[in-house]
N, C-alpha and C positions, 0 to 999 in steps of 0.2 A: 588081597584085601587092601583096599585103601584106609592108611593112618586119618583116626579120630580126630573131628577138631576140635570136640569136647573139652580138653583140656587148656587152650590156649582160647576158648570162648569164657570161660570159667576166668581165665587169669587175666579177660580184659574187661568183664564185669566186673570182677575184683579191683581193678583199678580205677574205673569208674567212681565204683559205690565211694572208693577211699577217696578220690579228685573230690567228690561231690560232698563229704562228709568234711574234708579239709578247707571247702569252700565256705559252705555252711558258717563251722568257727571262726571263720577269719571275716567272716562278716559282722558275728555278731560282737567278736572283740575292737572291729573297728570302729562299731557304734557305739562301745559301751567306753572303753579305753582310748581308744586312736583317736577320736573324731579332732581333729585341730580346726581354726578358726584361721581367716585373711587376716596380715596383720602389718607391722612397719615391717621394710626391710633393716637387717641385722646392720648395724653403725658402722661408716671405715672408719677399720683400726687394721691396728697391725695383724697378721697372723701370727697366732704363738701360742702353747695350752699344752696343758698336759693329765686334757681330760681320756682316755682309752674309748675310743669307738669301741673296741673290742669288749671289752668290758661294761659298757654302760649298753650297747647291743645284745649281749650275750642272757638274753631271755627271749626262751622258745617261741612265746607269745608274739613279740616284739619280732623276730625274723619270720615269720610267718607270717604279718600284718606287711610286712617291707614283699616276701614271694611274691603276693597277691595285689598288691600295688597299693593299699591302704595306707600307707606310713610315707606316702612320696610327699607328701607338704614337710615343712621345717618344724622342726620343732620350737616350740615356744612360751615364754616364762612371762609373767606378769610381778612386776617387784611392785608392793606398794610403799614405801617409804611413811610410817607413822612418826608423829607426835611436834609434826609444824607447826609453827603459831609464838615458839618462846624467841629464836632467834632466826635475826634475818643470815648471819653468817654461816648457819647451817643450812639455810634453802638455796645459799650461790652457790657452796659446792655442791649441790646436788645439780643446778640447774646448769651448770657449767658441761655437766657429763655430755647434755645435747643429747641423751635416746631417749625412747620413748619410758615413763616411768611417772609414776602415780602417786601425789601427793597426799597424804591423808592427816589434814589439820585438824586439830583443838579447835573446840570452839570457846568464842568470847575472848580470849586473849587479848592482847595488847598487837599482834601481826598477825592475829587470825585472816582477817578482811583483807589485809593490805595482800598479805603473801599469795592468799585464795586468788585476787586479779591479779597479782603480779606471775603467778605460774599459769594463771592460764594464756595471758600474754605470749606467754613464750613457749607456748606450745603444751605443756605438760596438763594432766588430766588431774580433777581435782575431786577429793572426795571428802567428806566428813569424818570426820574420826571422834564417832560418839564415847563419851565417856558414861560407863554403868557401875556398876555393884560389886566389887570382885568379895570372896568371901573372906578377903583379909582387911577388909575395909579399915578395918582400926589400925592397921599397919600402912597401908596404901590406900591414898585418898584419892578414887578417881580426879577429881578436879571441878569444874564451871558446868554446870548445865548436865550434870550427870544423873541417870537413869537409875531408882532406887525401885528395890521389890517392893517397899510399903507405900509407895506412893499410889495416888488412884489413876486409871483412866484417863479421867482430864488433865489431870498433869503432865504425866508420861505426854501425853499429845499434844501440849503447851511445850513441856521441853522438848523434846523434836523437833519441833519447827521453830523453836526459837535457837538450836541450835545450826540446823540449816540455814536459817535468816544468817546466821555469822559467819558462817565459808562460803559465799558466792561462788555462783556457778559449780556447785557440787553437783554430781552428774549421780552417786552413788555414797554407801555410810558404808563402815564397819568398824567392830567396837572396842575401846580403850578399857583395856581391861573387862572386867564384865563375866568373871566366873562365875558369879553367882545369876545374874542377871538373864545368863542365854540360857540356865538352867531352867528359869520358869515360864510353864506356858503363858499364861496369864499375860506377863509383861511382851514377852516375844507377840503373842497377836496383836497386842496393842502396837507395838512396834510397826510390825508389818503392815498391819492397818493403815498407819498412818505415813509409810515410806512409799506402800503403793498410791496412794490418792497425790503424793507429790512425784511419783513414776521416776523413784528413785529404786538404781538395783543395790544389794544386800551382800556384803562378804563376811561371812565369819571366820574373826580371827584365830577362834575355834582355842582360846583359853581355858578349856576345860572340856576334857573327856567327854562329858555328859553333857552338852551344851545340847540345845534343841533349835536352834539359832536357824543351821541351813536347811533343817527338817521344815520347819512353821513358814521358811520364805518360800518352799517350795510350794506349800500347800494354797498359798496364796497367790501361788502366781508369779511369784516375783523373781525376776532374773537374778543368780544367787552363785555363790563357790563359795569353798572352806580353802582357807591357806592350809599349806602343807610342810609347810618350811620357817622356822623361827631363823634367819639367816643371821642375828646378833646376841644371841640369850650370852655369848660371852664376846666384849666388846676387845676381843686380842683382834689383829688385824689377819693373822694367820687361819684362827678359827674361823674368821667369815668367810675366809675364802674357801676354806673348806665345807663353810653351809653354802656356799655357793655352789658349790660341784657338785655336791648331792641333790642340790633345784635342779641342776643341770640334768642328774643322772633320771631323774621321775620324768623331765620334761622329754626325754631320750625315750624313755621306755616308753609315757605315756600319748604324747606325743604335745601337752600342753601343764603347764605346772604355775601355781604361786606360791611368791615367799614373801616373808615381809620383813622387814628392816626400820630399825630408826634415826633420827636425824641426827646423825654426828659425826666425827670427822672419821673414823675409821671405816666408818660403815660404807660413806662414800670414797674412800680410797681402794677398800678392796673389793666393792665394786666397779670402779674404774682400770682398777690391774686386771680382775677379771672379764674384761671385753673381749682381751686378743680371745681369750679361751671361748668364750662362747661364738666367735664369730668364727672362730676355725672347725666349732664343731657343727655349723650352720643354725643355731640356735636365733630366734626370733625372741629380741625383747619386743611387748606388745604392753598396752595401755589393760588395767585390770576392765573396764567396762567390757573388753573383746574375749574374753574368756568367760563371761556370766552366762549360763545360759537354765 
């Protein structure tokens, strides 16, 4: 009698169905997670870092998207640097860095205007940095031109664009404070309303859990991301670097990441000690408008 090949038919359909089923997922993680964006090449610097491939790889999802070839673009982090406009001394060391990184000015200031041309002068991308509502308002005063829930309508859509009138060349907004502010619909369509007809894109800085902020941009249309990273909530120099790593580690797994940072001197030192690190891990700094989608 000749030996059955029933069994080794069986174990290569099995394999199959498993290739086809492992395919499947790794597609639909690559759309949903992976997808990366074209963007600057990563700055010379030195190599040096002591981020772990191993570790910041070491999700199943994430080598699975690498098997399948989904994960072969760099990885890449969008910093936007908030609260431009008070000193020019804080926007040299930033612009001194030379990568690519996202300015996000106050408006009406006393260097609002100046700074807005002068960074985009020299390369860097410029954004608004609207001021709103936070729910501690009596404790923290948004500032100039800022976004109240009792305001009507017309207002909201007056200050909008009278604050975009004051960062020129702002390509994109997202907002100064505003916990309270992204929390309601009402203000947020208004917002969006009126950010799309000036076809500006929306980052929420995502100050509050409940924000409805990247929800309302999406519904509208509007090219849009939620920051994921406070990279200075404590201004030690040690601490940033270590919100730094963990931008690193999302922008690793996910294959794209933001954080956001403010204008001061630590913030820009330890991201400039953090270059060798990300250029060793091949990580792409990129301008936040290349991550909106």
């Amino acid at each position: 009698m000749k030996p059955s090949n029933k069994p080794i038919l069986k174990r290569v359909k099995a394999v199959i169905c498993t290739s086809l089923i492992l395919f499947t997922l790794a597609s639909v993680l690559a759309q949903v997670e992976i997808f990366s964006w074209n963007g600057f090449p990563p700055s010379d610097v030195a190599k040096a870092g002591d981020l772990s491939r191993t570790e910041t790889y070491n999700r199943g999802w994430g080598r699975l998207a690498n098997l399948f070839g989904y994960a072969g673009n760099a990885p890449q982090i969008a910093i936007i640097i908030d609260d431009f406009g008070y000193q020019q001394k804080a926007a040299d060391l930033f612009m001194a860095l030379n990568v690519p990184l996202t300015f996000a000015i106050l408006p009406n200031l006393s260097l609002s205007t100046q700074l807005a041309v002068q960074a985009k002068q020299q390369g860097y991308e410029v954004m608004l940095h609207l001021p709103m509502e936070p729910h501690n308002a009596y404790v923290n005063n948004p500032g100039e031109l800022a976004i109240w829930t009792y305001m009507t309508q017309e207002k909201i859509r007056q200050m909008v664009n009278e604050a975009v009138d004051s960062v020129p060349g702002s390509v994109g907004v997202n907002n100064h404070m505003g916990s309270k502010a992204t929390e309601n619909s009402g203000v947020m369509q208004v917002l969006m309303e009126t950010l799309k007809g000036q076809d500006l894109f929306f980052i929420d800085s995502f100050t509050s859990r409940n924000s409805i902020a990247y929800r309302t941009a999406k519904a509208y249309h509007i090219p849009t991301a939620r920051n994921q990273v406070f990279l200075d909530n404590s201004k030690d120099l040690n601490d940033i670097k270590k919100q730094i790593r963990q931008l690193a580690r999302i922008a690793m797994g996910r294959g794209v990441a933001i954080g956001i940072g403010h204008a001061h001197t630590n913030m820009a030192r330890a991201l400039r000690e953090s270059l060798p690190m990300l250029q060793t891990e091949g990580i792409q700094l990129v301008f936040a408008s290349q991550v909106v989608r």
